[in-house]
N, C-alpha and C positions, 0 to 999 in steps of 0.2 A: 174283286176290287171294291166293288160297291160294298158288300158288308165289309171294308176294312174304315172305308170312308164314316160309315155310320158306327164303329167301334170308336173310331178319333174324335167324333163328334159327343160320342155320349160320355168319352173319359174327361172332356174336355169340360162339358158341362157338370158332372161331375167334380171335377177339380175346383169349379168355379163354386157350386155350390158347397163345398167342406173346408174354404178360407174363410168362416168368419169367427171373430173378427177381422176382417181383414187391416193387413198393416197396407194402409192407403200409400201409394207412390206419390209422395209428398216430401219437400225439403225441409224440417224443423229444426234441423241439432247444431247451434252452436260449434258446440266444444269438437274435436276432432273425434274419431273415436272408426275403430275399424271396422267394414262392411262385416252382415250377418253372415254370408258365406261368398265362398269364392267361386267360380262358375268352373265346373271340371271338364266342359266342352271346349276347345279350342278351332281357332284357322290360323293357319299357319300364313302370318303376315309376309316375311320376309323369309331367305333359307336359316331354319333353324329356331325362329322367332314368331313367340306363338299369344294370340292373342284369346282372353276367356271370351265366351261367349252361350250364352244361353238359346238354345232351338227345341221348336215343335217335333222335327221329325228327321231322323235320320239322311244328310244333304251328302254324303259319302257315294251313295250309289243314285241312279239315273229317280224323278219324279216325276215321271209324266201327268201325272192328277193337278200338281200346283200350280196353278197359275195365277196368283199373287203373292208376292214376300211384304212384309211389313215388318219394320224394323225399328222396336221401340226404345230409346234410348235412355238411359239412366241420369240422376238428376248430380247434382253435388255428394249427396251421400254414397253415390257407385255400388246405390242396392240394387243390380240388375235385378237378383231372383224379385224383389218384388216388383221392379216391374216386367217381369217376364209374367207372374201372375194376372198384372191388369192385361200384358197382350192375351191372354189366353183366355180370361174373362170377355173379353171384349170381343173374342174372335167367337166365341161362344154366345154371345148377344146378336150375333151377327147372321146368325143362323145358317143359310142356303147361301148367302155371299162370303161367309167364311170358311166354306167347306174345304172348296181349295186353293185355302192359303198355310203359308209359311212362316211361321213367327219365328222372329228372331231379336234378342237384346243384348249387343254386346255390351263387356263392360271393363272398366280402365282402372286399376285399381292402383294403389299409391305403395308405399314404402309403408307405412304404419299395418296394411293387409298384408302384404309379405311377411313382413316380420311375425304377424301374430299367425297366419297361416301356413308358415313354413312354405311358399310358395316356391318350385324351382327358379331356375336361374334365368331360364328361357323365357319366362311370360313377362310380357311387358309390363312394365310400373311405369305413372306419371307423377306429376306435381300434384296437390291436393284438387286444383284448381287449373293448372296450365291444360289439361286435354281438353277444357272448354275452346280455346282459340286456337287449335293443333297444332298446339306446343309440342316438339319432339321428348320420347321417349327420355327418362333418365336410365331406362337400364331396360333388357343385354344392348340393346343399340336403339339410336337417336333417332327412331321411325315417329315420324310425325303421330298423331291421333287421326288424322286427317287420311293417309297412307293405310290405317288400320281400316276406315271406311272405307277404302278405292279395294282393299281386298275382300273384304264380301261383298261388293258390287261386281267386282269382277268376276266370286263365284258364283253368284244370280246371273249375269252375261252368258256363262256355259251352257252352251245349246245342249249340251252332251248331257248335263245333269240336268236341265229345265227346259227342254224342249219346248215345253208350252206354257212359259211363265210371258204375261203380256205387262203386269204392273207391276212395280218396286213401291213402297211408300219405306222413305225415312222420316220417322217422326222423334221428336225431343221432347220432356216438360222441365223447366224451370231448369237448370246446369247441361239437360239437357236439350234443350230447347236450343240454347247459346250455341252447339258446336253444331246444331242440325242449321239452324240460319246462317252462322260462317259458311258449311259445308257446301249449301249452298252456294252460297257468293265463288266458292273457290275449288270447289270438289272438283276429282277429274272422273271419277267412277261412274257419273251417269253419261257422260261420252262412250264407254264401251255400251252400255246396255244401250244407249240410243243407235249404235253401231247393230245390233240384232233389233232392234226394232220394238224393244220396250219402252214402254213409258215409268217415267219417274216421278215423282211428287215428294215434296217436302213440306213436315205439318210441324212448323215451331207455335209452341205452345208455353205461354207463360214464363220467357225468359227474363232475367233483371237486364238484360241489354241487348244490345243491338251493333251491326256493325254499319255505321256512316258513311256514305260514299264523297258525305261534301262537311266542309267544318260549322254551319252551321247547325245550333242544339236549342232544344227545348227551355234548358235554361240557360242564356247565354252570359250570364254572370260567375255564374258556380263555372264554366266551360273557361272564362276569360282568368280566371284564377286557378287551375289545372294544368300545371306542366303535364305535356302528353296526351291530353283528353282527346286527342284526335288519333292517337297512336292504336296500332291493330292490338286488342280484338275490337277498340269501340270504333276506330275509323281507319282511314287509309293509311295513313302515316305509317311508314317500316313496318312492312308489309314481311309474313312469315317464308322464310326461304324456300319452302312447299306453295307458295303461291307468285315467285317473287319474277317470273318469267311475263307475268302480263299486267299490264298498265290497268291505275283504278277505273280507267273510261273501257277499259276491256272488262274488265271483273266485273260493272256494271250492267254494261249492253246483257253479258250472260246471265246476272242475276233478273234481270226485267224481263225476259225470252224462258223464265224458268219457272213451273209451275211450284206457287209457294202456300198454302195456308197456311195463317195468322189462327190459332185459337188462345183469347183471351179471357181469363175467368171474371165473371163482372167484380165479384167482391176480392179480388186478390189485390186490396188495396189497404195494403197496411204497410205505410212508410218504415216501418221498427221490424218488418219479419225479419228473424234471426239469420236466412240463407240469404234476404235482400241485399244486393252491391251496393254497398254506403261509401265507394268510393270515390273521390269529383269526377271520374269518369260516368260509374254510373250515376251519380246526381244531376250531374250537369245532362241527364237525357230523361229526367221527370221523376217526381217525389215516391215513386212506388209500382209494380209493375203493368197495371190497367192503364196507367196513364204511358208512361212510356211506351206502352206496344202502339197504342192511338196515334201519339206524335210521330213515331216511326212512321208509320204505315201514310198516315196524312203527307208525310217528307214524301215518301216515297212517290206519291198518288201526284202530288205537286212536280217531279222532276220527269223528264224520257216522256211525256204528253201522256202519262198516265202508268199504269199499271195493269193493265188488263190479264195478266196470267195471274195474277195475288189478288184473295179473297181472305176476307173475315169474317172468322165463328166467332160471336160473341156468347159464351156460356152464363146463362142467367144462373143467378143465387149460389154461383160455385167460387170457391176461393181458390188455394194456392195448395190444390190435391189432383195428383195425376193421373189417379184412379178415376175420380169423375169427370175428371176431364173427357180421358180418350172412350170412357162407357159413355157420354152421352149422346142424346141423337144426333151431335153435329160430331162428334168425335169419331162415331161410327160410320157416317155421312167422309168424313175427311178419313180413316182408314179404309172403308167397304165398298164408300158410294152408295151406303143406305140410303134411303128415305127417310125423312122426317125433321128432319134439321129445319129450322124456322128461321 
């Protein structure tokens, strides 16, 4: 077992060091245009209904060695593979704290990948954009985004394949970022692993918004002229029928009880980024995403006599790249529990 451990260690560094240049897990691309590939690993969501997903190592049969998963989420571009490279970079910077973990990045792929992939019928496709607020599937069936995350939470819960898995980390950046802070607020998948006795943490990073639990906004001008600006994903208002069983003062009490990091990049402050939500929802919650995640978190820190489970990485000199994000020391600190993080 131990030389198998030091073989995953060395392929992994390896892997790390023969991506350059690396295509940084970052949102840039306007125009639509189909992911680079499509993830030929699946979990089977629902019966029959199969969702891609990208993993470290074989989760089929029993892992006694893992016991961490970290679960990297893809941005608006739905290029899991790269960031399935940054997890694997990162778990490889990680050294002795990432030996035994489990990377995983699912990913949601649209109609325009299907099409260009010949994708079967089974895998799920969303809207460009709706898997950010767990908008139900458009095809083979109406399974939430949200439903695709309670299914690999529920196979990390299997005592049976992960006897000694003690932490989960679901983390996002930027598209990604968005459905890991929903997930959050509304997810039921970490209720099973809290049920064995796992802990969970959630590391939203760099997303264009936020979901409000009260109607006041950052900018409440742009907010008073926004039919909807309080409608879910950016607030309470009609609330998704995967969450529609509990009241926003419920969804709340569980998001303030739930351990959350904030990582924001200092310089991802460009009002004009092409993947930026220019829409009066997202305007109405601050000119660009440093600022928005601040007012967030400030709301937040202001309501429930604080926040004391949510903390903030502020990432100096880093923009709006998700590769340096989750490689830096607080990145590695929020996936690992490194040291170093300032």
């Amino acid at each position: 077992m131990r030389l198998r451990q030091i073989g995953l260690m060395l392929g992994l560094l390896l892997c790390a060091s023969t991506m350059a240049p690396l295509a940084f897990a970052q949102e840039s691309d306007a125009k639509p245009k189909p992911v680079p590939e499509v993830g030929t690993q699946t979990i089977e969501v629902a019966s029959g209904v199969f969702l891609p997903v990208y993993i470290s190592r074989d989760w089929s049969q029993p892992l006694p060695d893992i016991e961490r998963a970290v679960i990297v989420q893809h941005g608006r571009a739905r290029n899991a593979n790269v960031y399935f490279r940054t997890a694997l970079t990162a778990q490889a910077a990680a050294g002795d704290a990432g030996k035994h973990a489990l990377m995983i990045s699912p990913q949601f792929i649209d109609q325009l990948d299907v099409d260009t992939f010949h994708v079967p019928g089974n895998i799920l496709r969303y809207t460009p954009e709706g898997w950010e607020g767990g908008d139900p599937a458009v095809g083979p069936a109406p399974i939430s985004s949200f439903e695709a995350l309670d299914a690999i939470l529920a196979k990390l819960a299997d005592k049976r394949l992960f006897p000694n898995l003690k932490e989960v980390v679901v983390a996002g950046h930027s598209g990604g970022g968005q459905v890991v802070q929903r997930y959050a607020i509304v997810g039921k998948g970490g209720a099973a692993l809290a049920k064995t006795g796992i802990g969970v943490r959630y590391v939203v990073a760099n997303p264009s918004s936020y979901a409000y639990f009260s109607p006041e906004r950052p900018e409440p001008a742009i907010a008073s002229s926004c039919p909807g600006y309080n409608d879910w994903k950016y607030g309470m208002d009609h609330l998704p029928a995967y969450a529609a069983a509990k009241s926003p003062i419920e969804l709340e009490k569980h998001y303030v009880a739930t351990r959350v990091i904030y990582m924001l990049g200092s310089l991802d402050t460009n009002p004009n980024h092409p993947a930026l939500d220019k829409s009066c929802m997202g305007e109405a919650q601050g000119p660009y995403r440093w600022a928005r995640g601040h007012s967030y978190i400030a709301t937040m820190k202001a309501r429930d006599a604080g926040t004391p489970n949510h903390t903030l990485y502020e990432i100096q000199g880093v923009g709006h790249d998700g590769d340096r994000m989750f490689t830096s020391a607080c990145g590695l600190k929020a996936l690992f529990d490194m040291a170093g993080c300032k």
